[in-house]
C-alpha positions in Angstrom: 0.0 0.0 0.0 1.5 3.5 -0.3 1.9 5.3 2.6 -0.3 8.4 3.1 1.3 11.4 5.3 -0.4 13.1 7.5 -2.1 16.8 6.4 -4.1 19.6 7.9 -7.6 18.5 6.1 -7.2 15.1 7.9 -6.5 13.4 11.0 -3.3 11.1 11.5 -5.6 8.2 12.3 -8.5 8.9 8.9 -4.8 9.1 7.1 -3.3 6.2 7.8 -6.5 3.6 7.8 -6.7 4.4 4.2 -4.9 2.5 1.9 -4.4 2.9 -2.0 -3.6 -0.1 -4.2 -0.4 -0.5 -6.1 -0.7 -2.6 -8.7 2.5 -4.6 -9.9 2.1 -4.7 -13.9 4.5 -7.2 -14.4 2.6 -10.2 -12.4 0.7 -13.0 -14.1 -2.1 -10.7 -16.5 -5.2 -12.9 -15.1 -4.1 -11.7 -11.2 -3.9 -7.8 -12.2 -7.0 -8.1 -14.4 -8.7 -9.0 -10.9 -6.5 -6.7 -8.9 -7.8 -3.7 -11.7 -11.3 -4.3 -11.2 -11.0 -4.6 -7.5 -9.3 -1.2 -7.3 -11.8 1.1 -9.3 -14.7 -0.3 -7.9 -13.3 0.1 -4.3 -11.3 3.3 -4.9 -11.3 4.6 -8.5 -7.3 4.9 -8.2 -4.3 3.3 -8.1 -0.5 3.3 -8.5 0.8 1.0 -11.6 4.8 -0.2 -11.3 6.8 -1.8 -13.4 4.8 -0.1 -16.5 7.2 -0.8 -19.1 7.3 3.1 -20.1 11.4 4.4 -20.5 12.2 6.2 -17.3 14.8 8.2 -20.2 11.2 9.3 -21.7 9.9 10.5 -18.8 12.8 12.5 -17.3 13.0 13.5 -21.3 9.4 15.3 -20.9 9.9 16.6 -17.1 12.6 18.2 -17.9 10.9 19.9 -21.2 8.0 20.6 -19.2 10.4 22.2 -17.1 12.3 24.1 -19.3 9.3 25.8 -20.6 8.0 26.6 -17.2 11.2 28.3 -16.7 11.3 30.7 -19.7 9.9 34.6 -18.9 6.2 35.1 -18.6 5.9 36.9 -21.4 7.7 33.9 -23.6 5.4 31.1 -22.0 2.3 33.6 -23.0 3.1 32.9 -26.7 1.2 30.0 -26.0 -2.1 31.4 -24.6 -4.7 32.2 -23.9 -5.9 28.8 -23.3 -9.0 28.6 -25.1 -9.2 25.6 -24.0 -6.1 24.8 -25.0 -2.7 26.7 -24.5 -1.1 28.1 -22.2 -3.0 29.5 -19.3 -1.8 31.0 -14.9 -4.7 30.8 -12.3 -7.6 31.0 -13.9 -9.2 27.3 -14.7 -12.3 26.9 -17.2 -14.5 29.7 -18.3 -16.3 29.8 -14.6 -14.3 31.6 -12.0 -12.7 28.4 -11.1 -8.7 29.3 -9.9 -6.3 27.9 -8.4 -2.1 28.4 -7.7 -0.9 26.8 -10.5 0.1 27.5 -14.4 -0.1 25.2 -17.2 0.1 23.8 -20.6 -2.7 21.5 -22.0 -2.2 20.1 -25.3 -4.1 18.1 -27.9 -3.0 14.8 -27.4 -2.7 15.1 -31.5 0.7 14.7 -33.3 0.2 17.2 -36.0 -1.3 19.8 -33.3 1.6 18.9 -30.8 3.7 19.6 -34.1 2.1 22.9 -34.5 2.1 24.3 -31.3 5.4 23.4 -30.3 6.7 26.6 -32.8 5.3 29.1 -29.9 6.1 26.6 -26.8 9.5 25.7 -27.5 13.3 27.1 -29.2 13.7 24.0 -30.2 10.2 23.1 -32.1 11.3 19.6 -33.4 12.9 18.2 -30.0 9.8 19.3 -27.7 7.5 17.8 -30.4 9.2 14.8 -30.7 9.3 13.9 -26.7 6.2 14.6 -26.0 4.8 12.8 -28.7 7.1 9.9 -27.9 5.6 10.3 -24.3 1.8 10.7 -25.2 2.4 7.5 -27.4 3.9 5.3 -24.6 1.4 6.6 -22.0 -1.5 6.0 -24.3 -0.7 2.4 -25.0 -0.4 2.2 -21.5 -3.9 3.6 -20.8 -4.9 1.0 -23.3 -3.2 -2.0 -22.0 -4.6 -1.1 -18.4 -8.1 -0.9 -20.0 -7.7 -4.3 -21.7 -7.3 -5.8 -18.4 -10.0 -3.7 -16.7 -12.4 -5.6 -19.7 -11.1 -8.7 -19.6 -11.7 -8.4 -15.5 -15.1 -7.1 -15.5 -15.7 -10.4 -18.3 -16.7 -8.1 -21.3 -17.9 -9.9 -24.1 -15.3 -7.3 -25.8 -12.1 -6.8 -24.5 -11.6 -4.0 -26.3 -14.6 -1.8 -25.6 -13.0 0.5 -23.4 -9.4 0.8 -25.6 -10.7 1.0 -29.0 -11.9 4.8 -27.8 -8.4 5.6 -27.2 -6.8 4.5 -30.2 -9.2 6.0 -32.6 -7.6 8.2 -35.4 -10.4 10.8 -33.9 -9.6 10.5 -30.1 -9.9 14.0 -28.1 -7.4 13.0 -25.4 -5.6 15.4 -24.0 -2.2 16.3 -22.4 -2.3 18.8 -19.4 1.5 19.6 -17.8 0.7 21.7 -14.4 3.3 23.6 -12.4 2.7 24.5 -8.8 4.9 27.5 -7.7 6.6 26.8 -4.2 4.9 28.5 -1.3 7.3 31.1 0.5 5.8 31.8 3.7 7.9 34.5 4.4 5.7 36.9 1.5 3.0 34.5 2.0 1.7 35.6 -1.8 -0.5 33.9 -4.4 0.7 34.1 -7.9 -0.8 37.2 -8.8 0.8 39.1 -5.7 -2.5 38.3 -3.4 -2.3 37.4 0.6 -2.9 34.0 0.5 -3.1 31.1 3.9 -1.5 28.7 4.5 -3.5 25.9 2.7 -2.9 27.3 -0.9 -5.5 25.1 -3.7 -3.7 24.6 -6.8 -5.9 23.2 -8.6 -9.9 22.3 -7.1 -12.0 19.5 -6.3 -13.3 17.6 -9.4 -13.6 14.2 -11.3 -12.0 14.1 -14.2 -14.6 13.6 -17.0 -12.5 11.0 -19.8 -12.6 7.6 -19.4 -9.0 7.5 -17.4 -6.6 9.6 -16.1 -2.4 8.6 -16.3 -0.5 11.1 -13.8 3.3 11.3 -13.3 4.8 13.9 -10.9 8.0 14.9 -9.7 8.9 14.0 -6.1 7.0 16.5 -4.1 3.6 16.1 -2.6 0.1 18.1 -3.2 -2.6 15.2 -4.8 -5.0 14.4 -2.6 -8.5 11.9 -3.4 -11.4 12.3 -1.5 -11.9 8.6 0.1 -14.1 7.6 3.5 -12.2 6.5 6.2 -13.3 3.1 8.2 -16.0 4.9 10.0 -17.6 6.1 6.7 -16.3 9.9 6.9 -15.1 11.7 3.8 -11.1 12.5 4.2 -8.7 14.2 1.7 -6.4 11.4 2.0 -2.8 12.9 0.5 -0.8 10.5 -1.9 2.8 10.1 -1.7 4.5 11.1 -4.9 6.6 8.3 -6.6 8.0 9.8 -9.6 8.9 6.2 -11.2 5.4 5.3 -10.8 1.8 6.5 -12.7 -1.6 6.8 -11.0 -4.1 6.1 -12.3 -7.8 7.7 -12.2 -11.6 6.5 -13.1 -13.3 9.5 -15.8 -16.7 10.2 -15.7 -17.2 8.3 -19.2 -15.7 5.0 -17.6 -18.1 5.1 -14.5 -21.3 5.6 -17.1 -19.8 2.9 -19.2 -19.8 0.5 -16.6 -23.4 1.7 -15.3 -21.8 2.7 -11.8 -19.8 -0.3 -11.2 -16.3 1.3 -11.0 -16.0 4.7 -9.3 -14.9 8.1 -10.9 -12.9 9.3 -7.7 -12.8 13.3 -7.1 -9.1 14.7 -6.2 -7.4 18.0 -6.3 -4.0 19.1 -5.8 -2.3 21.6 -2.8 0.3 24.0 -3.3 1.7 24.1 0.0 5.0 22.7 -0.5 7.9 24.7 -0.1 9.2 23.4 -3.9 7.7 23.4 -7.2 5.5 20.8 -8.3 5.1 19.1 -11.7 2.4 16.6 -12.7 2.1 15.6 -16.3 -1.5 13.5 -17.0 -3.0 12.1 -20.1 -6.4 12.3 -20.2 -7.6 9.1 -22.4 -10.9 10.2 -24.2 -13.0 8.7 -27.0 -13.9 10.6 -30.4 -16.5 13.6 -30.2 -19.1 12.1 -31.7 -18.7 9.2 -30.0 -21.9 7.5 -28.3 -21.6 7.0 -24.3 -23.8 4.7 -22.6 -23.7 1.8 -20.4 -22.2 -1.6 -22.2 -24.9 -4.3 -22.3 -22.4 -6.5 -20.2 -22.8 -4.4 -17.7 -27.0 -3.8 -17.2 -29.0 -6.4 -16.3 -32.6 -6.5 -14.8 -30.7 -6.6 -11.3 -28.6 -3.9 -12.4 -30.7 -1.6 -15.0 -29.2 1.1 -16.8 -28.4 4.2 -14.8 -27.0 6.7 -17.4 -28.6 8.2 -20.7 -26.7 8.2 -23.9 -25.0 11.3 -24.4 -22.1 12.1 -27.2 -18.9 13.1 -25.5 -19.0 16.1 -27.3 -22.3 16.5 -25.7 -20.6 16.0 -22.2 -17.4 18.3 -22.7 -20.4 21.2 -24.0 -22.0 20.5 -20.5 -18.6 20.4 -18.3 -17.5 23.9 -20.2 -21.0 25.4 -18.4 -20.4 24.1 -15.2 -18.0 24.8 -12.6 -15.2 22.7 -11.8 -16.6 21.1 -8.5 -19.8 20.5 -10.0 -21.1 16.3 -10.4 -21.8 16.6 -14.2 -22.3 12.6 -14.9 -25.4 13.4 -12.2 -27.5 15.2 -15.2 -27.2 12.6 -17.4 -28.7 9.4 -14.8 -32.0 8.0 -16.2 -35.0 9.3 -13.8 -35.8 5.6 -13.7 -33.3 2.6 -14.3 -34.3 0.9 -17.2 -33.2 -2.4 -18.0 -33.6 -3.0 -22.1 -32.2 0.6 -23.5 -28.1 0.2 -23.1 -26.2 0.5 -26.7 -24.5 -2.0 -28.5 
């Protein structure tokens, strides 16, 4: 289990009775099949070792990550405004959402990575080629991870879940987010504000893909929001492992599997006295994709719980919302029907 450390917004005691799963990806397939499935239901995360991705690929994109973080403000705006995309300091989403952080999210696209990287980077072709390297090796393992969830849960197809992800028309993402060290002794925000000391950097939410593959550097800040033996909600802080990726439920996972497996809501501190760096892939199907629960996964014990909705439909509906908000609740069926789930 990893070891949780102790924090202001919990207890010692909620802290340390609650455990998250690392799962071992080189044991026998059929035992972390099981172990997957086990995991999301229960906590809708876990840590994934031995992962076969190059730990020369990801140093190679922390430390580009890093050396755009480092260039003058007025070089890393280039990039902006995010609209969604680009380049973008505080302010998250179109709905007052902010937080102590600044970031870079990208089109998990190879021609768009190509393009942007002429306003991200001196060096266009090297920053396009690692972090196209990366999104390729952290995509295949979103897929491989997904395979096993399927082949856990007994899907008729295995590849229900993957086949999203490796579409020519996939709207993943790639979102690199820099948290500024806290100095006490000016105790500011980012934009010269008074801040406490419990600085957000970025809010509660669930993230709304169908999974979520975060790498950080080796200082702390995530937190998941878990219940603790007695059934209390605690913000349960997770130790970074920088060889390691965690691994999150989306929203279009949970609705996929009617329920069954848990989209876990996290956020991230900025109270550490160094930077932070997290680098996550959000896996996500095609816009016009359908979402709905698989037929595998309804029965007249367990009738349908979502709607169908597009994902384009659901990205339209997150971009209204603020980031807090429980979005996959406006899309349950008023009554759980058992025959209407999509093939």
């Amino acid at each position: 289990m990893v070891v949780l450390s102790t924090s202001p917004v919990c207890n010692q005691t909620a802290c340390n009775a609650v455990g998250i799963p690392v799962i071992d990806l080189s044991r026998p397939r059929p035992d972390v099949s099981r172990i997957i499935v086990e995991a999301c239901k229960e906590f809708g995360f876990f840590k994934v070792i031995n992962h076969g991705v190059s730990k020369t690929l990801m140093e190679q994109m922390e430390n580009t990550a890093r050396e755009f973080f480092s260039l003058p403000a007025q070089e890393k705006e280039k990039a902006g405004p995010p609209t969604p995309l680009g380049y973008g300091v505080r302010n998250i989403g179109f709905n007052g959402d902010v937080g102590e952080l600044e970031y870079l999210l990208l089109h998990a696209n190879p021609s768009f990575i190509h393009h942007k990287a002429k306003v991200i980077s001196k060096e266009p072709s090297f920053f396009s080629y690692v972090v196209n390297e990366y999104v390729g090796a952290v995509r295949h393992l979103s897929c491989e991870i997904l395979d096993m969830l399927a082949e856990g849960l007994k899907l008729r197809n295995t590849k229900a879940f993957s086949t999203l992800l490796s579409d020519l028309e996939s709207d993943s993402l790639l979102r690199i987010n820099h948290y500024p060290p806290w100095n006490k002794n000016n105790n500011l925000s980012m934009n010269g504000n008074k801040c406490g000391s419990t600085r957000i950097g970025f809010g509660e939410h669930s993230d709304p893909q169908i999974i979520s593959v975060l790498r950080s550097n080796d200082v702390e800040g995530l937190q998941i929001l878990m219940s603790d033996p007695g059934g209390n909600s605690v913000w349960a802080p997770v130790a970074p492992d920088p060889d390691a990726f965690f691994i999150n439920v989306g929203d279009l996972l949970q609705a996929m599997t009617n329920g069954r497996l848990l989209s876990v809501r996290h956020r991230a501190m900025a109270n550490s006295h160094e930077a932070r760096q997290s680098i996550i892939f959000f896996g996500a199907p095609p816009l016009h994709s359908l979402i709905s629960p698989l037929p595998d996964m309804v029965s007249p014990a367990d009738p349908r719980k979502y709607n169908p909705f597009t994902w384009s439909e659901y990205k339209k509906t997150m971009y209204q919302l603020r980031l807090s908000h429980s979005r996959l609740d406006l899309f349950q069926a008023d009554e759980p029907q058992e025959n209407n789930s999509l093939d």
